[in-house]
KEGU-598317 format. One record per atom (N, C-alpha, C): x, z, y; residue in one letter. Coordinates in steps of 0.05 Angstrom, whole numbers, plus 5000, padded with zeros to 4 digits. Layout:
<fitors>
XZYa...
</fitors>
This chain:
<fitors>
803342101408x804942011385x806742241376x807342311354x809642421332x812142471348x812842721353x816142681362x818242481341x819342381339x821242311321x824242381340x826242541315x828042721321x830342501306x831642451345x833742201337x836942391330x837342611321x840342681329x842342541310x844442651318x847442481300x846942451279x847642331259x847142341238x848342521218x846142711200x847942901186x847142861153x849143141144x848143101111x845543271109x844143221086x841343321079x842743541061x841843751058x843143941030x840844151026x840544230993x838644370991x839944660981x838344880978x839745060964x837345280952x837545440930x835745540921x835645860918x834846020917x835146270892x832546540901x831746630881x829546790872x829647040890x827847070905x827547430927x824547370929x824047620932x821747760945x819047650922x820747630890x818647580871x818347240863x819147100884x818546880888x821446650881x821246440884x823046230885x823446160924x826146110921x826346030956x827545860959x826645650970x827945290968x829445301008x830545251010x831345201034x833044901034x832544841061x833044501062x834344411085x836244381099x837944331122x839244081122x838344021152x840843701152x842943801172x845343871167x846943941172x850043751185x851443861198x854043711208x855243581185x856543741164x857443681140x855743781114x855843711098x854943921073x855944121071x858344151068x860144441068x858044661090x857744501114x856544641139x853644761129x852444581114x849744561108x849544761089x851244791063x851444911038x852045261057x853445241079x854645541083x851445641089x849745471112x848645651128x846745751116x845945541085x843345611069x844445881056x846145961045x847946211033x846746421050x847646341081x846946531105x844246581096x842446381103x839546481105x838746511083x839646541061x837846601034x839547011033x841446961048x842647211048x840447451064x839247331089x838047471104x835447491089x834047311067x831947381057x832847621045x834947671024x834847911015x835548121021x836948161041x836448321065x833748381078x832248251084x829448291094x827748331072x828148331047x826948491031x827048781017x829748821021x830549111028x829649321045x828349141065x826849321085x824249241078x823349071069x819849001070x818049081040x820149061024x818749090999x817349380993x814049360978x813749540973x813449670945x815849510934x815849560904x818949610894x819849600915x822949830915x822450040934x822650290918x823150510926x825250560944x826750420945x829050470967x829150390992x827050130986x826850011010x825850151036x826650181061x826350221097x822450311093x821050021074x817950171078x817350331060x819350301038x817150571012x818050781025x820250801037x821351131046x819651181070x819051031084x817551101104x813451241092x812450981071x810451121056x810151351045x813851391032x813251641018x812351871043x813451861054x814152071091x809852151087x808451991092x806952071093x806052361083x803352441104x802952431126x805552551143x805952341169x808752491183x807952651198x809852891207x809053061219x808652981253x811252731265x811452621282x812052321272x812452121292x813151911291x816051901280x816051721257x818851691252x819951371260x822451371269x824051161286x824450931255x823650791268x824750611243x826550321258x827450091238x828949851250x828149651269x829249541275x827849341296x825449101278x827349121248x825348891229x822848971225x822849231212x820749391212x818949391237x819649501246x818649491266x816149201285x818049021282x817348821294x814848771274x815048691255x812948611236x810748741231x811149021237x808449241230x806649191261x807749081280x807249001308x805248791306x807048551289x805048211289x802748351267x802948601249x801348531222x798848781241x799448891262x796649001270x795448861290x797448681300x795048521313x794748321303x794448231280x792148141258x789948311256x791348491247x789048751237x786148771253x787548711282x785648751298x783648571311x784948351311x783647981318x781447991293x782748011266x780348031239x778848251237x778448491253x775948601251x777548801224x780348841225x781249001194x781448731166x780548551168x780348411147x782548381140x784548341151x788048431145x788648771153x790148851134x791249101142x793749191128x795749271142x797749391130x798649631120x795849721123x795549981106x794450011078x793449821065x792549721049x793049731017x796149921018x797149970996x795850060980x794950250984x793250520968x790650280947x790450090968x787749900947x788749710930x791049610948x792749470925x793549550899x795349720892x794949920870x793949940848x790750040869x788750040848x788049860838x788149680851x786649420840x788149240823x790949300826x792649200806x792749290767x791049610772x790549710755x788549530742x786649540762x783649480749x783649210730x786449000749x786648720734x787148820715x788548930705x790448960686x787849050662x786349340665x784549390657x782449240652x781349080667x779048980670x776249090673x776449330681x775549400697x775649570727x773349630736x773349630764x773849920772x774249950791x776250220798x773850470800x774750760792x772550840786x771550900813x770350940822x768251070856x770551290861x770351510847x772551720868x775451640865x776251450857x779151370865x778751150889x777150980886x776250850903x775950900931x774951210939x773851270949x776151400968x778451420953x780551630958x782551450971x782651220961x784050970973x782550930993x781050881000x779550731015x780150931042x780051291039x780651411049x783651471070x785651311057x787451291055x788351031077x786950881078x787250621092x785550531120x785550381137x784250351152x785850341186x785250261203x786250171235x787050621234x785550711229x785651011242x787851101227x789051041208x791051181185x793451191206x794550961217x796950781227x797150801256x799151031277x799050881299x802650851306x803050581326x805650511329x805850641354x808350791361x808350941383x810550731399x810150721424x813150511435x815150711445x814650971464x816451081479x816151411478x818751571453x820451341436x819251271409x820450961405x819150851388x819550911358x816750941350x815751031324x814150981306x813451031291x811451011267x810851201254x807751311263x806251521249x803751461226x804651621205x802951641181x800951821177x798251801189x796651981190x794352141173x795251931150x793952031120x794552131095x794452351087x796452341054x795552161037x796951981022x797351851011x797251581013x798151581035x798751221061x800051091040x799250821029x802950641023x802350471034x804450311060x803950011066x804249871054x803749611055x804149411040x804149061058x806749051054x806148771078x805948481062x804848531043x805248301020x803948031037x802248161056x800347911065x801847751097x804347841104x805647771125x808847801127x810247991107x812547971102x814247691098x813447561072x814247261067x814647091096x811847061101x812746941132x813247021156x813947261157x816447401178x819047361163x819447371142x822447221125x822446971135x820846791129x821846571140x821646431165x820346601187x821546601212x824346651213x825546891204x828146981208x830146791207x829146641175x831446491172x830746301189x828746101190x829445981216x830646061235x830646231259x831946411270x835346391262x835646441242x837846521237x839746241232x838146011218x839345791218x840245611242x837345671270x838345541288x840545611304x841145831301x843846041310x846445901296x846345811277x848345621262x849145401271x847345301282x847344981306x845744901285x844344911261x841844791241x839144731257x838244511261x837244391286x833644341263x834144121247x832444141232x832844221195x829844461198x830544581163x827744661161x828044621129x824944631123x825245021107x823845101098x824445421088x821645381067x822145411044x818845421025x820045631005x817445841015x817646060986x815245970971x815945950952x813745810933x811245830946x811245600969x808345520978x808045691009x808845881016x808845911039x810945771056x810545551076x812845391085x812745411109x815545431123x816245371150x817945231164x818245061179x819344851184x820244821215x823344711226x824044731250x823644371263x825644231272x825444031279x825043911256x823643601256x824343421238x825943331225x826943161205x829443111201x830242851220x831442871214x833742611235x832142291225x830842191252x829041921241x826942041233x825442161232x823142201219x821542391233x818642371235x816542471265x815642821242x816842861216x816343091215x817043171179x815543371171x816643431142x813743401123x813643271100x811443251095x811043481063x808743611074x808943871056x806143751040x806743801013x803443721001x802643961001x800244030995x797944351006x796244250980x796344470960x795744460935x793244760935x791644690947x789444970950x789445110929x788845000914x787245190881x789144960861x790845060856x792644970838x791744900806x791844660794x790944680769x788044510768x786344580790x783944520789x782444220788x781144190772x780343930774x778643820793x777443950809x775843840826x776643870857x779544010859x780444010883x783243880892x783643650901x786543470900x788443600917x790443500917x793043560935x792543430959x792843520979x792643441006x795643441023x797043251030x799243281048x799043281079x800543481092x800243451121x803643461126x803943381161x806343341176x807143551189x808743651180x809843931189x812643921208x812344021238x815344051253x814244201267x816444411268x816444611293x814044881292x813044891252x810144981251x810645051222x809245251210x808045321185x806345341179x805945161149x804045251137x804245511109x801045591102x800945731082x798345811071x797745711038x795345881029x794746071015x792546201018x791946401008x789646340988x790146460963x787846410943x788746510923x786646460899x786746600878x786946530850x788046230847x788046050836x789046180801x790946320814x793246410794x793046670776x792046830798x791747130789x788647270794x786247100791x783647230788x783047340764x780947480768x780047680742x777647630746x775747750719x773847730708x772047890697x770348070719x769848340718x767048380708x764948470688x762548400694x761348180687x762847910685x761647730695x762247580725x763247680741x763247630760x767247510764x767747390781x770147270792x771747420814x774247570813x774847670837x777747600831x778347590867x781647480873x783647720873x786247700867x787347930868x787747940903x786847770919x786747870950x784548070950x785848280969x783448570962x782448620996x779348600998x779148611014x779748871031x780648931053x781149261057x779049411061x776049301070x774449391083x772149501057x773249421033x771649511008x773349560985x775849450993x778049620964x777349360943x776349150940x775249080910x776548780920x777448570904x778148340904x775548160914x777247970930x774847720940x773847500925x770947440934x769947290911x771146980909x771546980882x772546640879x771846470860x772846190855x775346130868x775746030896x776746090912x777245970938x779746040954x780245840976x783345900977x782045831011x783345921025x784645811052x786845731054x786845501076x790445441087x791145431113x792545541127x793745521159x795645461155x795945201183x798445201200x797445281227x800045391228x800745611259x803045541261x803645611290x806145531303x808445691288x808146021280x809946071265x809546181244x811246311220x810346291195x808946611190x810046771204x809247061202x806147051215x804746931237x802346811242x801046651217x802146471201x800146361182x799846511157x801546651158x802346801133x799947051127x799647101153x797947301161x795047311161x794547101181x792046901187x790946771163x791746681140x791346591117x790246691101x791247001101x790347201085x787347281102x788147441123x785547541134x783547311137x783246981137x781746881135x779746871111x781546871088x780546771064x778347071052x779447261074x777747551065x775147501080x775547381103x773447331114x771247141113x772446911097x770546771086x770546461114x769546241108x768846001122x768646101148x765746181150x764746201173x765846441193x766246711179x767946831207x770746841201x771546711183x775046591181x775046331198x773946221201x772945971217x773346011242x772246231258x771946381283x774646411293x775046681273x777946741269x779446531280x780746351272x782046161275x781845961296x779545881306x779645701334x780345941349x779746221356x781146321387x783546351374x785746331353x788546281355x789346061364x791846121392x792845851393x795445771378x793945461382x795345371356x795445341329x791945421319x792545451288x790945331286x790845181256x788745021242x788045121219x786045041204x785745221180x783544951164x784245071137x782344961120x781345131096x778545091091x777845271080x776645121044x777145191021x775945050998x774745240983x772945190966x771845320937x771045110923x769745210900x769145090871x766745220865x764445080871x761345220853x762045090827x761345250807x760945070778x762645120760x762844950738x764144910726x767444800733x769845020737x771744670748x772544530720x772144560696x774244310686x772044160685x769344060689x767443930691x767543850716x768843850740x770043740757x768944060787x766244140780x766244250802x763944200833x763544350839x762144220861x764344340895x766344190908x767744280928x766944300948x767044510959x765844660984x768644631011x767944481026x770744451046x768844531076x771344731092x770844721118x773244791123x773444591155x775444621173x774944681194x777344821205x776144771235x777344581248x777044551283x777044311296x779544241299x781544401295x784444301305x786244151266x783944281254x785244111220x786243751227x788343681214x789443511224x787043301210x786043061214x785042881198x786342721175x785642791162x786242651125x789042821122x789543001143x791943261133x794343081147x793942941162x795542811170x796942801202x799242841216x798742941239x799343201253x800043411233x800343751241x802243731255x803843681271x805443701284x805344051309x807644221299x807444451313x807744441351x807744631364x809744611383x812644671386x813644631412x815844671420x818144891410x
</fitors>
């Protein structure tokens, strides 16, 4: 059965404001409101703070200065935030076979070009990125601890795990407050602590392919767990003829074919955040894989053959731990 989370009874309070590109909803039941209203301040504070160090579209930020550094001559010392995150985002890197990578800048880039262009990136830039990226570019040294850049023209890019290492933090940071149960949603990547007060969890609707007619909203029960999807609903292009996501695969530099989205819940959000991405590069069947040897994660996988405003033909796979009718996600401890 559902934990249901009996504590004192408190106030519910929400609070909002815009980082890391995105909108950030945070949600706390708190001692007082006053109590409630301070700690969301707090944790919307530490988002923009943790984007100071994560972003790779401020120059100032802890990672572009470290990109620029490339190639380093030695390891350079960087923060504990830094640090920690470039840690969870290679061992992704490495569970997916590279299908996540945080070296990945150099393709990002380009490929941001290419949307823009519409067309496809030429072979020797391509070629030069591609050069640029990869498990061999990047190694983390522990003792003393560092980070070496082993290619000219490295840029990281943690777009695909940053968000949900943010909203670990603030969880983190809220339960330090005595904030017992809080929900954290950056537009659609969500993470969630205890339940609220009376109630066996948080109910997040999971909107795969946004817009689409042949694919509905699905709700699951979220405590103690995050969810998050990855897809292309929003920002695909149209190359050729052909359909590509602005998720870029690392292992070929070029966007993944769509429309299709993955979704995980994992126990925490910098895990689904991560896992979500490297699944959806990987496709059903070895994103599928992927995901049963994580413990603790569930995943769902959608596309669209066809026409969608003619409704579509929907392509679904889960794996075995997907809650039934989305119902049920309950995290651990």
């Amino acid at each position: 059965m559902p934990e249901v989370y009996t504590a004192a009874p408190t106030e519910r309070t929400s609070g909002r404001r815009r980082a890391m590109g995105v909108e950030w909803v945070v949600t706390v039941h708190a001692a007082t409101a006053a109590a409630g209203d301070a700690a969301i301040a707090a944790a919307l504070d530490e988002v923009g703070r943790l984007d100071a160090i994560l972003s790779d579209y401020r120059p100032e930020s802890e990672l572009s200065r470290l990109s620029a550094a490339a190639p380093t001559p030695r390891p350079v010392a960087v923060g504990d935030d830094l640090w920690d995150v470039l840690t969870r985002a290679v061992a992704v890197r490495d569970a997916s076979d590279g299908a996540f990578d945080p070296t990945v800048g150099p393709l990002t880039t380009l490929w941001r070009q290419a949307r823009k262009t519409g067309q496809l990136p030429p072979p020797r830039k391509l070629a030069a990125a591609l050069a640029a990226t990869g498990p061999g570019t990047l190694r983390l040294v522990e003792e003393p601890r560092g980070v070496a850049l082993l290619r000219p023209g490295m840029r990281l890019d943690l777009g695909g795990i940053g968000m949900g290492f943010a909203i670990d933090r603030v969880l983190a940071l809220l339960r330090s407050r005595g904030v017992a149960a809080a929900l954290v949603d950056a537009s659609g990547d969500v993470g969630a602590s205890a339940p609220p007060p009376g109630d066996d969890g948080w109910r997040i609707a999971v909107d795969p392919i946004p817009g689409s007619t042949a694919v509905g909203t699905q709700r699951v029960l979220l405590a103690r767990a995050a969810v998050t999807t990855s897809g292309d609903a929003r920002q695909a292009v149209s190359i050729g003829g052909r359909r590509y996501s602005h998720v870029v695969d690392p292992r070929t530099g070029l966007g993944i074919d769509g429309p299709a989205a993955c979704t995980v819940i994992a126990p925490d959000a910098t895990a689904a955040d991560a896992l979500a991405t490297a699944a959806n590069v990987l496709g059903p069947v070895r994103g599928r894989t992927l995901l049963e040897n994580q413990a603790g994660c569930a995943g769902r996988f959608v596309a669209v053959d066809g026409d969608d405003e003619r409704g579509g033909i929907v392509r679904v796979v889960e794996t075995s731990r997907w809650p039934a009718a989305g119902i049920g996600a309950i995290g651990g401890d």
